[in-house]
gemmi code that builds the backbone of each chain (N, CA, C; Angstrom):
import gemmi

chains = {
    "A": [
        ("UNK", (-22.545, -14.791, 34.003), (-21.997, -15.291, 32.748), (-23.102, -15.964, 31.915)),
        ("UNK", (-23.957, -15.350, 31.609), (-25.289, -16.023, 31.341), (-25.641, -15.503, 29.852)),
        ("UNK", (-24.191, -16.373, 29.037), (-23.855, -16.250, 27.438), (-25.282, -16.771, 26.878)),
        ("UNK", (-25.934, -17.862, 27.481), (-27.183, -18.571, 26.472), (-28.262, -17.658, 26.858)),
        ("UNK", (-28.197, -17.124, 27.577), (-29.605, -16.395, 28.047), (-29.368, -15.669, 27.671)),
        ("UNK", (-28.362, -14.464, 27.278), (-28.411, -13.160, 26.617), (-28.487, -13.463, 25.219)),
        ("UNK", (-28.133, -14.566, 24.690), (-28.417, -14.664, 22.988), (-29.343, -15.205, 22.567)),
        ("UNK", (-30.267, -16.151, 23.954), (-31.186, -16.958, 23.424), (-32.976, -15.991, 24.256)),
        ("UNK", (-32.350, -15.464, 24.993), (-33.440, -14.652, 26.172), (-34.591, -14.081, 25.165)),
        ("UNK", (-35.736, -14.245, 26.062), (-36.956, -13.639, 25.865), (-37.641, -13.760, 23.943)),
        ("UNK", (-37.044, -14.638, 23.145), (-37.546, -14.924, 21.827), (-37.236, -16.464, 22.130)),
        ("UNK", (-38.178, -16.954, 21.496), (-38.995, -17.748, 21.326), (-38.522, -18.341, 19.815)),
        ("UNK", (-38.169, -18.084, 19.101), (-37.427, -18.404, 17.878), (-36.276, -19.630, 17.449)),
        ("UNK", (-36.246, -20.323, 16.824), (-35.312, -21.254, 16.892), (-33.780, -20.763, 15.874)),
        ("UNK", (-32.794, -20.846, 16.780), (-31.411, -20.552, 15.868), (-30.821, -21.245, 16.356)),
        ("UNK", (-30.088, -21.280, 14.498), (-28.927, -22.551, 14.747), (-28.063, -21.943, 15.671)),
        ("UNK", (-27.026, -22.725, 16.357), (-25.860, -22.525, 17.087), (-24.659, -22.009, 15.805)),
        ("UNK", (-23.645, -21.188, 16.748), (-22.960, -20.240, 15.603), (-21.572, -21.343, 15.330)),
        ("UNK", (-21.347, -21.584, 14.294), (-19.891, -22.742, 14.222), (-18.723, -21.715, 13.490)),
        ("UNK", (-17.709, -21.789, 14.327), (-16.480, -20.965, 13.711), (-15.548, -20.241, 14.459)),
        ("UNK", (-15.080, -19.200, 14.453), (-14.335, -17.965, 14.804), (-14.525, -17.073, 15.121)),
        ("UNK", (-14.048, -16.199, 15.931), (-14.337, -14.583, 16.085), (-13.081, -14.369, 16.654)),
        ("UNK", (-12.502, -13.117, 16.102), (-11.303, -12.081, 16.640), (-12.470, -10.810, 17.415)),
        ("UNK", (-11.906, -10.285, 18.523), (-12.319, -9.040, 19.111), (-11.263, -8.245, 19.164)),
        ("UNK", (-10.977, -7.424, 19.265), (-9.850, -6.146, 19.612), (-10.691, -5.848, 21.193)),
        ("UNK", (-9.366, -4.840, 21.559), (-9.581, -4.742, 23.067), (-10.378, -4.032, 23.663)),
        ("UNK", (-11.579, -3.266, 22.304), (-12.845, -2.972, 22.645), (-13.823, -3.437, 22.232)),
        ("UNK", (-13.891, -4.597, 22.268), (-14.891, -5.695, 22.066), (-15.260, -5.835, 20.462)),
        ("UNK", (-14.623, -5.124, 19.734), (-15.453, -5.005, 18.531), (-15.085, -6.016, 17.682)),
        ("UNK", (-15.837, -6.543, 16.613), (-15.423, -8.043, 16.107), (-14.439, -7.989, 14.378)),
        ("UNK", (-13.451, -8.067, 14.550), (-12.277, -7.593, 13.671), (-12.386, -8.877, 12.714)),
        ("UNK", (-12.256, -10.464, 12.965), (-12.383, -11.105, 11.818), (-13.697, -12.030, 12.395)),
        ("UNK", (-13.841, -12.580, 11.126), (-14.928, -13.552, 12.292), (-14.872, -15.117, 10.785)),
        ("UNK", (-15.197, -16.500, 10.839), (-15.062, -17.613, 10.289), (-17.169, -17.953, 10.262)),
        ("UNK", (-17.457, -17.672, 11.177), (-18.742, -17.344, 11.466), (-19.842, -17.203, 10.356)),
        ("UNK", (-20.603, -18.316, 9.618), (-21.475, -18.093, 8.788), (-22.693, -16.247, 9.108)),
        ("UNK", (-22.091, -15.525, 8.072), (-22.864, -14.189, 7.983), (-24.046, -14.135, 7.747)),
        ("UNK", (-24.659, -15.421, 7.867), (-26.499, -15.461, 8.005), (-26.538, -15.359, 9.447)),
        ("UNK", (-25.560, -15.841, 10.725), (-25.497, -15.663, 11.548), (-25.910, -14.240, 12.142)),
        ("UNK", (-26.981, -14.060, 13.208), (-26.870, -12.843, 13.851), (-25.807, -12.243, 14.192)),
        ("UNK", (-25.179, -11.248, 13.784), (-24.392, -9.642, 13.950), (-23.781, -9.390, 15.712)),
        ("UNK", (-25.303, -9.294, 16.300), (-25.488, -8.534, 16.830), (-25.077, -9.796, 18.599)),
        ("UNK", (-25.518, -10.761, 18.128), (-24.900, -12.122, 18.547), (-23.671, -12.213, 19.385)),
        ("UNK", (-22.991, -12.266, 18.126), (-21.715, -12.506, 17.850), (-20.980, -11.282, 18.553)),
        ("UNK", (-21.223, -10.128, 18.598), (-21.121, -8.824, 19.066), (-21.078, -9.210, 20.524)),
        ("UNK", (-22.148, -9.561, 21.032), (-22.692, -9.717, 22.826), (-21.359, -11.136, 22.767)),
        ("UNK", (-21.193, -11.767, 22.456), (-20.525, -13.035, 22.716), (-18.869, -12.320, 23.264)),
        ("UNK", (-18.488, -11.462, 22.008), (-17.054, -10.839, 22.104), (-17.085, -10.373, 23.245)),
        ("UNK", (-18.003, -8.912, 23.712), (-18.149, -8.292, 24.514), (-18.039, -9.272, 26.035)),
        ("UNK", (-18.543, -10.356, 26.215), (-18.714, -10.585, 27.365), (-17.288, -11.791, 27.490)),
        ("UNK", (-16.610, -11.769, 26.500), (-15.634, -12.631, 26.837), (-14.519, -11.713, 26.929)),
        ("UNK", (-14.127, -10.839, 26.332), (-13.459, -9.555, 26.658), (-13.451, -9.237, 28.170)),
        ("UNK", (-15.006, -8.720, 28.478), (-15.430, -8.389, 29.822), (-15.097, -9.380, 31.097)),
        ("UNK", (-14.718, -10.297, 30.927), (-14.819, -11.464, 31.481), (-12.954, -11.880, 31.853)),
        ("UNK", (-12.223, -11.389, 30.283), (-10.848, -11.460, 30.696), (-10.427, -10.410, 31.282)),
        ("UNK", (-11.120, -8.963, 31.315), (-10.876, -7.564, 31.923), (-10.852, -8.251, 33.383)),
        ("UNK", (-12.244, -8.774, 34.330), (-12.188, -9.014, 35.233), (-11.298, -9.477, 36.045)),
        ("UNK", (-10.744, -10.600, 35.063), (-9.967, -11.485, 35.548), (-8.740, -10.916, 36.119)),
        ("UNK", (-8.296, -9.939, 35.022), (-7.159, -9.259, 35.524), (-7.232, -8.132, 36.450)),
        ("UNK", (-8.461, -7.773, 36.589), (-8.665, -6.786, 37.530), (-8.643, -7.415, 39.163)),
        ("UNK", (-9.008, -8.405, 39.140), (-9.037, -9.608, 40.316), (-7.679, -10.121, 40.175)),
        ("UNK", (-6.355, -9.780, 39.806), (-4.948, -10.068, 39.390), (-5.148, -11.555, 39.502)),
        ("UNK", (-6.245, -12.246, 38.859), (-5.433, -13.832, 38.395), (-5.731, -13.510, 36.755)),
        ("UNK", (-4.828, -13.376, 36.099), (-4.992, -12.954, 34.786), (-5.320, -14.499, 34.066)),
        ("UNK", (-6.591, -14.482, 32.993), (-6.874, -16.298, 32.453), (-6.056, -15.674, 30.953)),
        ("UNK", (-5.697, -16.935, 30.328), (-5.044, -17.494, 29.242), (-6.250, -17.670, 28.307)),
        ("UNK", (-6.383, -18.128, 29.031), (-7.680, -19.475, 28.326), (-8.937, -19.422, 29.041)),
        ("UNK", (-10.406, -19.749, 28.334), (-11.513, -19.899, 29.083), (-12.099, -20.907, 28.269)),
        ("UNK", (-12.870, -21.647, 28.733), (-13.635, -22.872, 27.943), (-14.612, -22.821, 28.786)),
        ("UNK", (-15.790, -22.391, 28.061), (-17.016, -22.618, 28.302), (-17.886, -23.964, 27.792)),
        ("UNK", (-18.001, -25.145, 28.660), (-18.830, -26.313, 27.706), (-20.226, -26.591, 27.996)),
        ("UNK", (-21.134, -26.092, 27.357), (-22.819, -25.980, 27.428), (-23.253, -27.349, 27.158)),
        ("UNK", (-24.274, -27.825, 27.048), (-24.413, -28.995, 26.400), (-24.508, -28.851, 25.371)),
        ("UNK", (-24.672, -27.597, 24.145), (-24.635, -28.256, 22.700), (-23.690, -27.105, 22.291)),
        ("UNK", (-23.081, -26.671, 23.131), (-21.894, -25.545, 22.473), (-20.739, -25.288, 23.605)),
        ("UNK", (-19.550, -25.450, 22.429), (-18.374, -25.105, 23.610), (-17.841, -23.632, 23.079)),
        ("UNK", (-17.717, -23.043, 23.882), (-17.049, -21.635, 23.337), (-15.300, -22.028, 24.355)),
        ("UNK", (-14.970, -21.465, 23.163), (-12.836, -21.399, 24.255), (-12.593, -20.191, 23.380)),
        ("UNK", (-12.408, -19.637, 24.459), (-11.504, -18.070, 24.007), (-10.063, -18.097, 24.674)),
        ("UNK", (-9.395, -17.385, 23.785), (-7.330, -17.057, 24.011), (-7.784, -15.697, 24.118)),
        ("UNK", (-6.606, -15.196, 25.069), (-6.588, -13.968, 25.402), (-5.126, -13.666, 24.158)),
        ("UNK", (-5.907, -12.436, 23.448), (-4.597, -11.883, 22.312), (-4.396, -10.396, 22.594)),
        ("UNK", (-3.468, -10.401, 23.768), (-3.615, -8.763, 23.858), (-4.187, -7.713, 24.140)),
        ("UNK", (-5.055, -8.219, 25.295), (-6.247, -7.408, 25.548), (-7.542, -7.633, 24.690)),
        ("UNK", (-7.241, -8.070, 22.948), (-8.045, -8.737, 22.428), (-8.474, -10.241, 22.499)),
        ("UNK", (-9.160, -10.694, 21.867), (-9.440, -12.244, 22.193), (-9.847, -13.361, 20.853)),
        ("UNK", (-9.318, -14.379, 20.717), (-10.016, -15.317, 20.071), (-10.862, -16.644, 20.186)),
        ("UNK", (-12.067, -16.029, 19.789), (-12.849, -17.274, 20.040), (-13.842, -18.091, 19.108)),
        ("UNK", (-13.751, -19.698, 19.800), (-14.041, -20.731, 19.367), (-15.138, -20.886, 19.292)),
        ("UNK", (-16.127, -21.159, 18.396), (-17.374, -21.278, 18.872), (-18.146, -22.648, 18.154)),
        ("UNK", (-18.028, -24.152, 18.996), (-18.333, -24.891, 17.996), (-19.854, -25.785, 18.988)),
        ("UNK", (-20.898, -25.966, 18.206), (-21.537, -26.454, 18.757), (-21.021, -28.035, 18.766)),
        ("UNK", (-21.643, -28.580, 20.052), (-21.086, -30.013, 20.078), (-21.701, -30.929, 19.401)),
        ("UNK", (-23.087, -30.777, 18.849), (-23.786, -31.669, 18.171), (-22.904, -31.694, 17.007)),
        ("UNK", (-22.553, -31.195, 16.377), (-21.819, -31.004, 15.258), (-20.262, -31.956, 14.913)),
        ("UNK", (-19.354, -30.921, 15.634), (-18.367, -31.950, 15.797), (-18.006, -33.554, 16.355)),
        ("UNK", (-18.686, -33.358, 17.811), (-18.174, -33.847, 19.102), (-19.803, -34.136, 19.154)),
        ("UNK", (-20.187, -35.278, 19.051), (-21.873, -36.150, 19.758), (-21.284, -35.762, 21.262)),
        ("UNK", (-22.647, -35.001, 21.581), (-22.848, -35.269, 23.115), (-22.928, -36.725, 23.741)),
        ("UNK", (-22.086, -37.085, 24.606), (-21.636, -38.435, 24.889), (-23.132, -38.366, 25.925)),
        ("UNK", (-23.700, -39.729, 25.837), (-25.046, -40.457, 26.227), (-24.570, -41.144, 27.243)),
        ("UNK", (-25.441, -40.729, 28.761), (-24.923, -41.888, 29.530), (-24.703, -42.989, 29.449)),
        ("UNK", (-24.202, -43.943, 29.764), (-24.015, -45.807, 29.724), (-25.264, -46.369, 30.519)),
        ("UNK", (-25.613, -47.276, 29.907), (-27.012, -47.905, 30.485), (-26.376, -49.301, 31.088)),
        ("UNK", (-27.243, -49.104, 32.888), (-26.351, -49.993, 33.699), (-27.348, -51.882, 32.683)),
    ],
    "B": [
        ("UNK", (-2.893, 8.826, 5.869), (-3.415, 7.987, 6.626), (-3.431, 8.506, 8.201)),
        ("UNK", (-4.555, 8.755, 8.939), (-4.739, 9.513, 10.008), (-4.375, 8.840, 10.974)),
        ("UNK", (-4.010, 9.756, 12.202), (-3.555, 8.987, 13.558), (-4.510, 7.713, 13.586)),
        ("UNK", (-5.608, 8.186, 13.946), (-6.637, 6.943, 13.827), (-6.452, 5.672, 13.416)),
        ("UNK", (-6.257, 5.830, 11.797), (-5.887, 4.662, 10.980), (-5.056, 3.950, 11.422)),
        ("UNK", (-3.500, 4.891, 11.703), (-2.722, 4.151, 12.292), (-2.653, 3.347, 13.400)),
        ("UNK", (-3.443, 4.127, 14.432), (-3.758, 3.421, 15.670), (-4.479, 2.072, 15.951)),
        ("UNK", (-5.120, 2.457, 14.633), (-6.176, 0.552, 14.358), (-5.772, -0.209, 13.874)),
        ("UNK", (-4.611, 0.323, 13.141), (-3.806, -0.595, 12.218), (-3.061, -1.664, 13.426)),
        ("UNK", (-2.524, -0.709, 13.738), (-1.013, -0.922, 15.217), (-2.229, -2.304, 15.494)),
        ("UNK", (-3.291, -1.947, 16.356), (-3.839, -3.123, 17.025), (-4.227, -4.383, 16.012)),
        ("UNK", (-4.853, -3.908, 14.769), (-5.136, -5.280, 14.035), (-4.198, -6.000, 13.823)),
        ("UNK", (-2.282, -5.606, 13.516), (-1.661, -6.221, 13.161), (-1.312, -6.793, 14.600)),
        ("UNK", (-1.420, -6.037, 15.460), (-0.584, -7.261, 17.128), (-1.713, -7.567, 17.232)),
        ("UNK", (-3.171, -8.081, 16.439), (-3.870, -9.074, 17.047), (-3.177, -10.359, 16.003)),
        ("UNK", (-3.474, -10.099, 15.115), (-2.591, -10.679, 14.314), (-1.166, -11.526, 14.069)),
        ("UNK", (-0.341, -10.699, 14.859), (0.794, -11.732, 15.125), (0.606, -12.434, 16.450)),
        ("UNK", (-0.673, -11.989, 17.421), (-1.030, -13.504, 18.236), (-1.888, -14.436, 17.576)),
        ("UNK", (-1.996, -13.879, 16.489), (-2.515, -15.618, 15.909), (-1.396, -16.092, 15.272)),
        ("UNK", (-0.237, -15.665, 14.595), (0.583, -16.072, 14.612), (1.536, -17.111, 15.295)),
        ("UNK", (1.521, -16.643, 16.791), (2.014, -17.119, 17.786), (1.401, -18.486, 17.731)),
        ("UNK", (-0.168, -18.266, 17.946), (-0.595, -19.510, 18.173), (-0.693, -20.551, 17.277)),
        ("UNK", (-0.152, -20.209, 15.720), (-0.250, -21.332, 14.462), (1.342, -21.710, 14.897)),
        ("UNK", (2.169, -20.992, 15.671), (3.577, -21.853, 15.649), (3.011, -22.493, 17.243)),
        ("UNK", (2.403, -22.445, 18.155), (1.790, -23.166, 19.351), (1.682, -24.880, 18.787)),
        ("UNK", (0.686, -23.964, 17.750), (0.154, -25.830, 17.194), (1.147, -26.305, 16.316)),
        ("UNK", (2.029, -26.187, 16.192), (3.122, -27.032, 15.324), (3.868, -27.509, 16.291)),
        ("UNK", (3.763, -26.683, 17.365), (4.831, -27.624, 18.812), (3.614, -29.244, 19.160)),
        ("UNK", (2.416, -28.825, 19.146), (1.329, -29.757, 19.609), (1.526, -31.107, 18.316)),
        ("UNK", (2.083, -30.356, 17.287), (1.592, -31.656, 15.963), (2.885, -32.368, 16.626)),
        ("UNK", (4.651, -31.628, 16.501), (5.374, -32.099, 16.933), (5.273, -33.212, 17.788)),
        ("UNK", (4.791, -32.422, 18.711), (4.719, -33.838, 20.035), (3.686, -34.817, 20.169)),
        ("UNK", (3.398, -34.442, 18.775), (1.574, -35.200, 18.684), (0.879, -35.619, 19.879)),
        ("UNK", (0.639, -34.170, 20.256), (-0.172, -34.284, 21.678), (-1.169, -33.165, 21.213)),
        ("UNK", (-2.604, -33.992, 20.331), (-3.627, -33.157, 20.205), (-5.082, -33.809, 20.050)),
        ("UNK", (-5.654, -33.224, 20.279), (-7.292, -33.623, 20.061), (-7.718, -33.405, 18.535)),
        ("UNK", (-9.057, -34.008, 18.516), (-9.797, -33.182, 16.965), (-10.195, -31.845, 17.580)),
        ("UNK", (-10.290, -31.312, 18.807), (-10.615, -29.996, 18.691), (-9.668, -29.069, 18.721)),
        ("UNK", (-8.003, -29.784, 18.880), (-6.990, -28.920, 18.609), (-7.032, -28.426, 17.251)),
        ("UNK", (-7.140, -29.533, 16.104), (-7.199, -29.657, 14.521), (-8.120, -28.750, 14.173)),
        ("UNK", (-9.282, -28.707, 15.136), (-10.381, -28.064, 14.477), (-10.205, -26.138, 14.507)),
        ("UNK", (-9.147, -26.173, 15.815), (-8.931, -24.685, 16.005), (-7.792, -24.142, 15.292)),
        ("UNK", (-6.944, -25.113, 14.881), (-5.924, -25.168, 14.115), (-6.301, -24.656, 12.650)),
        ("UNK", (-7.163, -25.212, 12.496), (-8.425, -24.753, 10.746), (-8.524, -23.739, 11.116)),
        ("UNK", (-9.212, -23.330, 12.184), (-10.055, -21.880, 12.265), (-8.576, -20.767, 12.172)),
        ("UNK", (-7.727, -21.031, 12.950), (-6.795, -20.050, 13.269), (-5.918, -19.663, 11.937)),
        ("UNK", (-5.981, -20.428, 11.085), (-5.424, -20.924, 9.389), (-6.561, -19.474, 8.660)),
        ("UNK", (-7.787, -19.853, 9.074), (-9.127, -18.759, 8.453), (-8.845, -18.023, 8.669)),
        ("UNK", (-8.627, -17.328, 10.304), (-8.114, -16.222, 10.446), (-6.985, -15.666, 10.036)),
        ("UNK", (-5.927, -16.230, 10.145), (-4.995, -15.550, 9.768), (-5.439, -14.842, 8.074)),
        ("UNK", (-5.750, -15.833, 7.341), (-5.898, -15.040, 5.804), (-6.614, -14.450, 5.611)),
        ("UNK", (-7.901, -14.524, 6.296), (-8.583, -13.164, 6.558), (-8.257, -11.853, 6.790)),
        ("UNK", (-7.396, -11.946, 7.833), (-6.785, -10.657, 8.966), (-5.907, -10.054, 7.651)),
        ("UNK", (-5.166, -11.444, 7.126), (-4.250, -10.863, 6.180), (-4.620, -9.817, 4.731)),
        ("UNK", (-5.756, -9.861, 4.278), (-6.239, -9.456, 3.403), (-6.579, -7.868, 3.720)),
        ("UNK", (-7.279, -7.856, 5.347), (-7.724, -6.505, 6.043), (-6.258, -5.900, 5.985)),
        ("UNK", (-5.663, -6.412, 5.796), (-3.968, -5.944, 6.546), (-3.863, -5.072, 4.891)),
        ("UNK", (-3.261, -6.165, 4.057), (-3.164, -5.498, 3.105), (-3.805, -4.455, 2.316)),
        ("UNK", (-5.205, -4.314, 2.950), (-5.581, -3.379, 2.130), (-6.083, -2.242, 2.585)),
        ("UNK", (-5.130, -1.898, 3.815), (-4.726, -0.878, 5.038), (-3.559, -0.136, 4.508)),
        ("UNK", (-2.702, -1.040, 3.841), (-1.166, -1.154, 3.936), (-0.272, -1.394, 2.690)),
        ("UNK", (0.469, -0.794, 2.532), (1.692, -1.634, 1.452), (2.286, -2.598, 2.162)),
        ("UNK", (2.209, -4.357, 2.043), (3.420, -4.805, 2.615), (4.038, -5.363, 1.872)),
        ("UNK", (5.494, -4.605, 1.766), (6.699, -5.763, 1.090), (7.212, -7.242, 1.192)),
        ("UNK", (7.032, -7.026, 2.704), (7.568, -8.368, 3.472), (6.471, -8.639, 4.543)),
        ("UNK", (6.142, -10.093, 5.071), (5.855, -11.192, 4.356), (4.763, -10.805, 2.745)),
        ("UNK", (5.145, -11.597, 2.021), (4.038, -11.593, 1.204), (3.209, -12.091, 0.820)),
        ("UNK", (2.316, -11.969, 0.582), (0.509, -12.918, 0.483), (0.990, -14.317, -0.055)),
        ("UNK", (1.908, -14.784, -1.147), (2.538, -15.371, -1.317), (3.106, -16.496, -0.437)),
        ("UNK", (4.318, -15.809, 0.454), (4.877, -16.567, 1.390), (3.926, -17.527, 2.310)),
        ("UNK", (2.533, -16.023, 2.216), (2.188, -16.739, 3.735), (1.191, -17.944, 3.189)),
        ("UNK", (0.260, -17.551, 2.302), (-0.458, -19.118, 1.688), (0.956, -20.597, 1.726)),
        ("UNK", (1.875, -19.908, 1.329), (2.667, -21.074, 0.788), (2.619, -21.768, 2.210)),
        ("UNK", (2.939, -20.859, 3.698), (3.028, -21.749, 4.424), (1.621, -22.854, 5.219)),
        ("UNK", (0.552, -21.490, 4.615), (-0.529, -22.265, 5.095), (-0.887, -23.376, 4.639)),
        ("UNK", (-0.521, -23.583, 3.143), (-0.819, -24.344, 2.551), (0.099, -26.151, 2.846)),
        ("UNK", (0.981, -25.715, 3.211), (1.814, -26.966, 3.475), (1.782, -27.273, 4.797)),
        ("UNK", (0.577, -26.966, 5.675), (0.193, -27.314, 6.897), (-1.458, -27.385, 6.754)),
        ("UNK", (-1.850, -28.302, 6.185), (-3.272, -28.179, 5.911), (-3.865, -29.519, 7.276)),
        ("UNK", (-3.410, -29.857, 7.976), (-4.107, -29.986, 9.785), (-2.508, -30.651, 10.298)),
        ("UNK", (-3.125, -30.594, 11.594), (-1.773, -31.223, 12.798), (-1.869, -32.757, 12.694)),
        ("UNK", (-2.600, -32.957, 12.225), (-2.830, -34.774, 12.028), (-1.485, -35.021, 10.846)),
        ("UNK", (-1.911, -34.200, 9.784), (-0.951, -34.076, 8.568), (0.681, -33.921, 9.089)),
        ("UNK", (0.989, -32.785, 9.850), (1.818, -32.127, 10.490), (2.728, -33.356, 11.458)),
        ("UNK", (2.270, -33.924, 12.764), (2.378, -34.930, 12.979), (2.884, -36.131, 12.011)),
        ("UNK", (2.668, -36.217, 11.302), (3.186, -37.658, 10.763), (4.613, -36.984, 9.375)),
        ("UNK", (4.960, -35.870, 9.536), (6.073, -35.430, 9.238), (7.096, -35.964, 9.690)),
        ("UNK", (8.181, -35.866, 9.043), (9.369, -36.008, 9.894), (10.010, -35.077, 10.210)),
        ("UNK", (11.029, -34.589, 10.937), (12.256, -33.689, 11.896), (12.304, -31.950, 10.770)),
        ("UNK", (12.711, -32.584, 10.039), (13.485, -31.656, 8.761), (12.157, -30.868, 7.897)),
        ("UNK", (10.844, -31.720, 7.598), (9.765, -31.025, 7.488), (9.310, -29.930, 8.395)),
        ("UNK", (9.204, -30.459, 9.305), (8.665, -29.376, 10.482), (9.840, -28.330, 11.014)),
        ("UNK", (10.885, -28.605, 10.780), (12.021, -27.562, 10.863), (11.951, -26.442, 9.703)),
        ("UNK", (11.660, -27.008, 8.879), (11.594, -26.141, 7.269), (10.193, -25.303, 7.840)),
        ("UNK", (9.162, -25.976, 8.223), (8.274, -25.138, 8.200), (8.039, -23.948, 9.252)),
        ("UNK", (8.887, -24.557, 10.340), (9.285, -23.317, 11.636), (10.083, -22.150, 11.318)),
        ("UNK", (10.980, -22.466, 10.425), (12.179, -21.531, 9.797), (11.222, -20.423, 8.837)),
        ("UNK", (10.336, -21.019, 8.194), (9.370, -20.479, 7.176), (8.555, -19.305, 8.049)),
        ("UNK", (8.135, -19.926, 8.942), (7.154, -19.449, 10.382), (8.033, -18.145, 11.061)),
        ("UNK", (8.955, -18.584, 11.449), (9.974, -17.392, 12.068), (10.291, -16.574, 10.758)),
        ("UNK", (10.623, -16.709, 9.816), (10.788, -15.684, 9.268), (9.709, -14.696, 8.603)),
        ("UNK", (8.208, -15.038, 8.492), (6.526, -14.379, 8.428), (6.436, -13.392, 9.746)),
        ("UNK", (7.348, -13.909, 11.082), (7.072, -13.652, 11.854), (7.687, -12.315, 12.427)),
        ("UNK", (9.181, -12.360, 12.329), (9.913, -11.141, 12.137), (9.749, -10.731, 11.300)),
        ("UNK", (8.612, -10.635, 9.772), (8.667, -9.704, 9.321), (7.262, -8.967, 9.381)),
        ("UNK", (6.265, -9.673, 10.225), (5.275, -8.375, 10.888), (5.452, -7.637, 11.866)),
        ("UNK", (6.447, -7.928, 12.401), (7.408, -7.385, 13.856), (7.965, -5.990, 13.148)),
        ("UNK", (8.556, -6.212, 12.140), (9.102, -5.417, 11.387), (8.282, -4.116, 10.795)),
        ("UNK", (6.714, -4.856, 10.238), (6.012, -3.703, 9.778), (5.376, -3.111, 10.990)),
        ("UNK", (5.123, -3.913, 12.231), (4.793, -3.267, 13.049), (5.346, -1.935, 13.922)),
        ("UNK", (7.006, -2.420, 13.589), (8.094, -1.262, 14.356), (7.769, 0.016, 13.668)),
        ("UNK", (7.451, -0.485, 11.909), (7.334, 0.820, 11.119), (6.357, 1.776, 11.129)),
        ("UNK", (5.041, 1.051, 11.725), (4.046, 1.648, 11.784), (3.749, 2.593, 13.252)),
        ("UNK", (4.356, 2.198, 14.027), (5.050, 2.533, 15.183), (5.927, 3.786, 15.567)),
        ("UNK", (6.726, 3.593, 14.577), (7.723, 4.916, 14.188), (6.785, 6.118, 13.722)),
        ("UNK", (5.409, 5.736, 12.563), (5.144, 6.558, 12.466), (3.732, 7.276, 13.219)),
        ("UNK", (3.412, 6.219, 14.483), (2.668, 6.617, 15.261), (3.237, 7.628, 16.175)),
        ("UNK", (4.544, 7.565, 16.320), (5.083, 8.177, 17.335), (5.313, 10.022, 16.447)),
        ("UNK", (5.934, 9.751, 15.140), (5.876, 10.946, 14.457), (4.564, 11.651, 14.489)),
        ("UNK", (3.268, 11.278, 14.370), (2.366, 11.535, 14.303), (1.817, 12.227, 15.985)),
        ("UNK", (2.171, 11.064, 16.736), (2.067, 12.104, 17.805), (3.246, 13.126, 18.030)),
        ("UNK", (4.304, 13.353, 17.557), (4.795, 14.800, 17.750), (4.712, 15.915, 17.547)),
        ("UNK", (4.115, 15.730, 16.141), (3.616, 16.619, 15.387), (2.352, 17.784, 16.448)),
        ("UNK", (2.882, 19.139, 15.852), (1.881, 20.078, 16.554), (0.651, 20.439, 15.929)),
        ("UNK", (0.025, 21.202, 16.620), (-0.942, 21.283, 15.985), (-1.004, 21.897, 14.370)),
        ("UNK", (-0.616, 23.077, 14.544), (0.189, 23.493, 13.083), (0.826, 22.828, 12.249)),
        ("UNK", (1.197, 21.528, 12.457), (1.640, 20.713, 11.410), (3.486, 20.463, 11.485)),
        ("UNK", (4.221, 21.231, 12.640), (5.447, 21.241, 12.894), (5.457, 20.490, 14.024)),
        ("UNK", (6.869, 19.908, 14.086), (7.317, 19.311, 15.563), (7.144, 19.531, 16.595)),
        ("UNK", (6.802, 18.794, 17.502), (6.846, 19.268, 19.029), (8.842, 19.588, 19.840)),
    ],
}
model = gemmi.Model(1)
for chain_id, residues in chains.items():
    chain = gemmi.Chain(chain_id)
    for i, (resn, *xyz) in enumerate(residues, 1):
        res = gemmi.Residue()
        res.name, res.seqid = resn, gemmi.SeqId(i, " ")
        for name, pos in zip(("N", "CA", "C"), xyz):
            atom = gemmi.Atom()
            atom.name, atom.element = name, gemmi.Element(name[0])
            atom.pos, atom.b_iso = gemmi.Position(*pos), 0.0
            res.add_atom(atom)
        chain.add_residue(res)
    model.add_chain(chain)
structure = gemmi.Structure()
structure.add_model(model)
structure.setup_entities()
């Protein structure tokens, strides 16, 4: 499940984190998206695909998921399962939600 | 409009009425005001989508019922669950009644589109019935 490494892998480049939406249909392909369109395409594409792929499994392993919440340290992705299709969340946490700082004893 | 079309249609609109589903989800959550800011925040997004989806829809489609109309009106009088929440009984009843009825009527275009997926597959190759 190695969502940051397939979008962030082998470049060296700095990108923002993606803030918004994505609809997939039940072949991964990305039907609406909330998703600033300076955003990489192709991204957003691998993101659907592997959360799709990911609810296929699930049901293939008959515990069928509802819900998935992925929380990274500066991005939470939560996808709903819609029908074989999916909707997902994609909000970095710096943004909304401050990454909470340990307490200093 | 080709099998095809139809066939993509069929799926965009039942992705569609599960976002549906889930904008009447979060009116049970404002109800019981049992939500986070990241409920609110998906609550926005799912608001985006829908009028998005809705626009792809329409311009796939003739739809009579719901109409672009109806459905802003309802988006519009749910602008977050924070808002929603501090309603009273009869607000949020009005707006469920509003909700169920957007709702049976993509059910509706969906049956139709349906009907004519099924015509479409009967059809022979020659252009006559199976």
């Amino acid at each position: 499940m190695g969502f940051l490494s397939k979008l962030f892998g082998g470049r060296a480049a700095v990108q923002q984190l993606p803030t918004g939406t994505i609809t997939v249909n039940r072949q991964g392909h990305i039907v609406t998206s909330t998703v600033s369109s300076g955003f990489p395409k192709k991204m957003l594409h691998d993101i659907g695909r592997d959360v799709i792929e990911l609810f296929r499994e699930a049901r293939t392993a008959q515990m069928p998921l509802a819900e998935v919440s992925l929380h990274y340290g500066s991005l939470r992705i939560t996808a709903r399962e819609l029908r074989g299709g999916a909707i997902i969340f994609l909000f970095p946490q710096t943004a909304l939600f401050p990454t909470p700082t340990p307490a200093r004893p | 409009m080709t099998p095809k079309d139809i066939n993509q249609l069929v799926t965009q609109i039942e992705t569609h009425i599960e976002c549906w589903k889930q904008f009447n989800h979060f009116i049970t959550l404002a109800r019981a005001k049992k939500f986070s800011p990241a409920d609110d925040n998906h609550f926005l997004e799912i608001k985006s989508i829908i009028v998005q989806e809705l626009e792809l829809i329409f311009a796939s489609v003739e739809v009579q019922s719901p109409t672009r109309e109806e459905i802003h009106a309802l988006i519009g009088s749910a602008p977050s669950l924070r808002y929603l929440s501090e309603q009273g009984e009869g607000a949020l009843r009005g707006l469920e009644a509003q909700w169920h009825k957007i709702y049976i009527g993509w059910h509706a275009i969906l049956g139709q589109l349906k009907v004519k997926q099924r015509t479409e597959e009967n059809k022979t190759f020659w252009g006559g019935k199976k």
